[in-house]
C-alpha atoms as a printed R data frame, in Angstrom:
   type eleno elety resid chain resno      x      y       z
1  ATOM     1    CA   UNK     A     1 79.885 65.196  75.863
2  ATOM     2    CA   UNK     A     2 79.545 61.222  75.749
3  ATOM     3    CA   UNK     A     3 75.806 61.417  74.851
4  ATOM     4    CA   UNK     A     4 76.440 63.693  72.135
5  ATOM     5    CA   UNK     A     5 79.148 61.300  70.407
6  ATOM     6    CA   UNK     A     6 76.557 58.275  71.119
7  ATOM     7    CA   UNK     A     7 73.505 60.946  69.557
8  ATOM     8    CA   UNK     A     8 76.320 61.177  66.653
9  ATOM     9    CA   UNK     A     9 77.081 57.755  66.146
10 ATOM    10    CA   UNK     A    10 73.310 57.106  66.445
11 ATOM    11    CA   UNK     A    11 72.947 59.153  63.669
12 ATOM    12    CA   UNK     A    12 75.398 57.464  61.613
13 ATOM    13    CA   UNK     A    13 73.822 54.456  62.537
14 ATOM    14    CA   UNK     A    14 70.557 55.577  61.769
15 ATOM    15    CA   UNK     A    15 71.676 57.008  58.368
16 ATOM    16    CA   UNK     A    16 72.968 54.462  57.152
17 ATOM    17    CA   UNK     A    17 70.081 51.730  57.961
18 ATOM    18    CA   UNK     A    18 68.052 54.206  55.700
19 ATOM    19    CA   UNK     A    19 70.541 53.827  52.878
20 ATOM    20    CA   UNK     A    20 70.647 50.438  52.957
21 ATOM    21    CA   UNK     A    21 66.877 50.124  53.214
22 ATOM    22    CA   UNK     A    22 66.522 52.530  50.181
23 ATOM    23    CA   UNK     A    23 69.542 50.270  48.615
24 ATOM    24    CA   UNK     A    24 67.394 47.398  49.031
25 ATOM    25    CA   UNK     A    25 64.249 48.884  48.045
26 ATOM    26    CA   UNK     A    26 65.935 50.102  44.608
27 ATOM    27    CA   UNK     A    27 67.246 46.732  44.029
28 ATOM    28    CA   UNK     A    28 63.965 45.060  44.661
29 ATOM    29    CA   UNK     A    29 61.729 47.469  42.599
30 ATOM    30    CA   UNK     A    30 64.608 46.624  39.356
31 ATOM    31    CA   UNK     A    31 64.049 43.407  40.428
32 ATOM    32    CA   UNK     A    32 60.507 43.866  39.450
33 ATOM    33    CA   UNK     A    33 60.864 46.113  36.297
34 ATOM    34    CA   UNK     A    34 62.744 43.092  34.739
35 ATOM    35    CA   UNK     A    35 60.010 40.405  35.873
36 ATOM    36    CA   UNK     A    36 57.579 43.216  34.133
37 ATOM    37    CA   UNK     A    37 59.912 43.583  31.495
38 ATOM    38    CA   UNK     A    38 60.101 40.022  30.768
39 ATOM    39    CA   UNK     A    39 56.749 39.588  30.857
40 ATOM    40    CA   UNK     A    40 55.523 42.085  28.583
41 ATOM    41    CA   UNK     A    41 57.713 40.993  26.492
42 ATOM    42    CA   UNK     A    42 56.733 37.396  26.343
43 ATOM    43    CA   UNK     A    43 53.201 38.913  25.594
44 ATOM    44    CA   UNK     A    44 54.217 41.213  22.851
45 ATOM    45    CA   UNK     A    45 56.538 38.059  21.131
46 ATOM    46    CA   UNK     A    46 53.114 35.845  21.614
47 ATOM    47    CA   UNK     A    47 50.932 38.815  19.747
48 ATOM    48    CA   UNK     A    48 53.297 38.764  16.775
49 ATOM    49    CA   UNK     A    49 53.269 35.341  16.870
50 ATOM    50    CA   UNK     A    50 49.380 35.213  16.580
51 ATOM    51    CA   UNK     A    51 49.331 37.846  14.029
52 ATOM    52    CA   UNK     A    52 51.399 36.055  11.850
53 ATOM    53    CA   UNK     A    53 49.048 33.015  12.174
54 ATOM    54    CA   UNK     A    54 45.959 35.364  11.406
55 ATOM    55    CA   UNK     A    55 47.552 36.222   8.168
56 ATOM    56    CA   UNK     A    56 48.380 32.809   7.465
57 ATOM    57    CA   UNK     A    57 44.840 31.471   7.785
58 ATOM    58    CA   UNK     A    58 43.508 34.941   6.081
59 ATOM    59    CA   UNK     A    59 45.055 33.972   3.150
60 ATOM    60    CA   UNK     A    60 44.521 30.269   3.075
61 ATOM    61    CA   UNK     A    61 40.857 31.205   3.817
62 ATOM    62    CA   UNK     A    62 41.144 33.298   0.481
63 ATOM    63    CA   UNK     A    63 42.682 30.404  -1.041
64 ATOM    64    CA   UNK     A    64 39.477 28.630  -0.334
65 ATOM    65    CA   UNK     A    65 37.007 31.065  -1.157
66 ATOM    66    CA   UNK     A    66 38.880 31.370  -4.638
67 ATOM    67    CA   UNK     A    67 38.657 27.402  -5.183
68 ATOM    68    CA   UNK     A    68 35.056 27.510  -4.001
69 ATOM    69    CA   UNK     A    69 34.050 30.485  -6.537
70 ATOM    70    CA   UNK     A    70 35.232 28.167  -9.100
71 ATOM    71    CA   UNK     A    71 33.756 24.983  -8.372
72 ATOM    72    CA   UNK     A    72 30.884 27.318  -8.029
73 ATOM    73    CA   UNK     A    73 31.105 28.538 -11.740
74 ATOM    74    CA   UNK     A    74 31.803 25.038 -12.616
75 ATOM    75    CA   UNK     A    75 28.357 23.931 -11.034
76 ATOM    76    CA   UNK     A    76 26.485 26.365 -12.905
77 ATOM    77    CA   UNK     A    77 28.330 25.571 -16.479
78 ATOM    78    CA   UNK     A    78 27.698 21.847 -16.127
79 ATOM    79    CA   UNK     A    79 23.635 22.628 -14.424
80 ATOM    80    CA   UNK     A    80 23.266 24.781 -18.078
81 ATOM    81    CA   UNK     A    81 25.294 22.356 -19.672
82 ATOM    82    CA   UNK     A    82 22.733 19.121 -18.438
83 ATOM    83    CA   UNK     A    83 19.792 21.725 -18.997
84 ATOM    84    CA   UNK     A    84 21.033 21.908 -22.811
85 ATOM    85    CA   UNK     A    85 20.936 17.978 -23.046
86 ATOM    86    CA   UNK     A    86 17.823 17.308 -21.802
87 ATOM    87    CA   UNK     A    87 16.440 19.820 -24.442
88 ATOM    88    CA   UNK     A    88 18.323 17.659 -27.398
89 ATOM    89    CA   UNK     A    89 17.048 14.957 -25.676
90 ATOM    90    CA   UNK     A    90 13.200 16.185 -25.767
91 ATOM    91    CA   UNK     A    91 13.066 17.459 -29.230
92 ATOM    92    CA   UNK     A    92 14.691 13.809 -30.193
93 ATOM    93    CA   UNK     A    93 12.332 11.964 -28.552
């Protein structure tokens, strides 16, 4: 009758080193879903971040196509512009 009581409080003993090992485990593996967590959401803050920059420079670099066309177009007036001139100055001359 003894060894049955000591099988039985074995048992217990055994049952309840499994919870607690399962208890830990579960408190571990949260323990690493919020590291995870944490981490993908650094990533995902530094994406949004970098996007934002992207758009910034996207639209400076429009900026500076725009001023380019222009100076461009303002090449091209004052090259017709000097090519005008030196035809004055030929039929003067």
């Amino acid at each position: 009758m003894q060894d049955y009581n000591n099988q039985g409080n074995q048992s217990e003993q055994d049952k309840r080193r499994k919870l607690t090992d399962i208890q830990r485990n579960i408190i571990m593996a949260e323990a690493d879903l919020k590291k995870v967590t944490n981490e993908k959401m650094m990533i995902e803050s530094a994406m949004s971040r970098t996007k934002r920059e992207i758009d910034h420079l996207k639209l400076g670099m429009q900026a500076e196509e725009q001023k380019l066309k222009k100076i461009e177009q303002d090449m091209m007036m004052k090259q017709v512009e000097i090519s005008k001139l030196k035809k004055q100055l030929n039929s003067v001359q």
